[in-house]
C-alpha positions as CSV (number, residue, x, y, z in Angstrom):
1,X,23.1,23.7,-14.6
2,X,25.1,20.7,-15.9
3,X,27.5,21.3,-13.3
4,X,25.1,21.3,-10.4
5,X,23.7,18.6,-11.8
6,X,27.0,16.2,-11.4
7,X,27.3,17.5,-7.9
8,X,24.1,16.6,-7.1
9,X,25.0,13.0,-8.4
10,X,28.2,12.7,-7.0
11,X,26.8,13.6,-3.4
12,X,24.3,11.0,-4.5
13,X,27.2,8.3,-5.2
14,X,28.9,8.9,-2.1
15,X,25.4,7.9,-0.2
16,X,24.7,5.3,-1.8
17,X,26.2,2.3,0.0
18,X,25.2,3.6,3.3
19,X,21.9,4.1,2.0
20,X,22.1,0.2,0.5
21,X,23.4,-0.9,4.0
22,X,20.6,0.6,5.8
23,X,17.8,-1.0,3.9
24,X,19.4,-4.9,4.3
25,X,17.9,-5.2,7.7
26,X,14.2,-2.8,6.9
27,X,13.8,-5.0,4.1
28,X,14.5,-8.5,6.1
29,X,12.3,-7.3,8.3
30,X,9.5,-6.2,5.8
31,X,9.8,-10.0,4.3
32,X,9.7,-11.5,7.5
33,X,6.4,-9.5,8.5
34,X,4.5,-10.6,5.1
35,X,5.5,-14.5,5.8
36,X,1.8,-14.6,7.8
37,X,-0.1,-12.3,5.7
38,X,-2.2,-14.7,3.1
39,X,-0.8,-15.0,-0.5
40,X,-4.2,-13.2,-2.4
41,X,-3.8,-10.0,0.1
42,X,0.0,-10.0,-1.0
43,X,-0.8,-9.6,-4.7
44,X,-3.3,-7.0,-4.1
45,X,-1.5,-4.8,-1.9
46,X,1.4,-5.5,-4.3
47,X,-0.8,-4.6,-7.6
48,X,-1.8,-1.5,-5.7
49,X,1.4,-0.5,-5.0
50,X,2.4,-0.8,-8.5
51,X,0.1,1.5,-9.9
52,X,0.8,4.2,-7.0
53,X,-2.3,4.0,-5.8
54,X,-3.6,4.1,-2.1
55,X,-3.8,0.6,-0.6
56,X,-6.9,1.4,1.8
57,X,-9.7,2.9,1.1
58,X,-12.0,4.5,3.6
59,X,-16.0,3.7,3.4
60,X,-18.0,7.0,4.2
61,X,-22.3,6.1,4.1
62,X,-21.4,3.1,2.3
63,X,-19.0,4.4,-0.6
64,X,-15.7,3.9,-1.5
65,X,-13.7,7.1,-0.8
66,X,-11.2,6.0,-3.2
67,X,-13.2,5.8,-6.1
68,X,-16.9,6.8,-5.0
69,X,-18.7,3.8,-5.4
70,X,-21.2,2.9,-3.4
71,X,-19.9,-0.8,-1.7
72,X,-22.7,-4.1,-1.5
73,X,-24.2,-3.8,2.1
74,X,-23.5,-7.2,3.3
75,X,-19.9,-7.1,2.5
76,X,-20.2,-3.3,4.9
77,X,-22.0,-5.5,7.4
78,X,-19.4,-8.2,7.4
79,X,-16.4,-5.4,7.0
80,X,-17.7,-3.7,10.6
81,X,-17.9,-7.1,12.7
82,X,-14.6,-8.1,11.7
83,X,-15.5,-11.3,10.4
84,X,-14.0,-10.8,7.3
85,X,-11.1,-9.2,5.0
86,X,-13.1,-6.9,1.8
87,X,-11.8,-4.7,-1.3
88,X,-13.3,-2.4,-3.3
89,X,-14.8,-4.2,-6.3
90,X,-14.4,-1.4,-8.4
91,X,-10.6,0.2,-7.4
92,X,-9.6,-2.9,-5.6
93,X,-8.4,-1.4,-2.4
94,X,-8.8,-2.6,0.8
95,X,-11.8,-1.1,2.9
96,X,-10.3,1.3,5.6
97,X,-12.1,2.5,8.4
98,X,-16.1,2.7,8.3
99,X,-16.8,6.9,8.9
């Protein structure tokens, strides 16, 4: 096992740099993309992330699939015109798709 173990790790050292290489432009343009996205939507999608949790949640009759509660119907309202941005209150991800 142990010598498995330091191939496995070696093949891992010799990908490494290519691997390091290839993420310098993904991860320019990943910052470039959240330069327009507003600060508060950052954090939470950043938070989210964090804790390995989904970042969208979809709304089924008015609940959360994430987390099953049931969402405040004027926040639904404004959520399927598109006037405004919401998140869960309880799980704090972003609504998804109204089913």
């Amino acid at each position: 096992v142990e010598g498995r173990l330091r191939e496995a790790e070696a093949k891992l050292a010799e990908r490494a740099p290519g691997i390091a290489e290839a993420l310098v432009p993904a991860t320019a343009a990943r910052d470039a993309a959240r330069d327009g996205i507003h600060r508060e939507w950052l954090n939470r999608y950043d938070d989210l992330r964090k804790k390995n949790m989904g970042v969208f949640g979809d709304v089924r009759d008015g609940v959360c699939q994430g987390c099953s509660v049931k969402l405040v119907p004027t926040e639904l309202a404004e959520h399927r015109r598109g006037v405004a941005t919401h998140y869960c209150k309880s799980c704090g991800r972003f609504l998804g798709e109204l089913l």
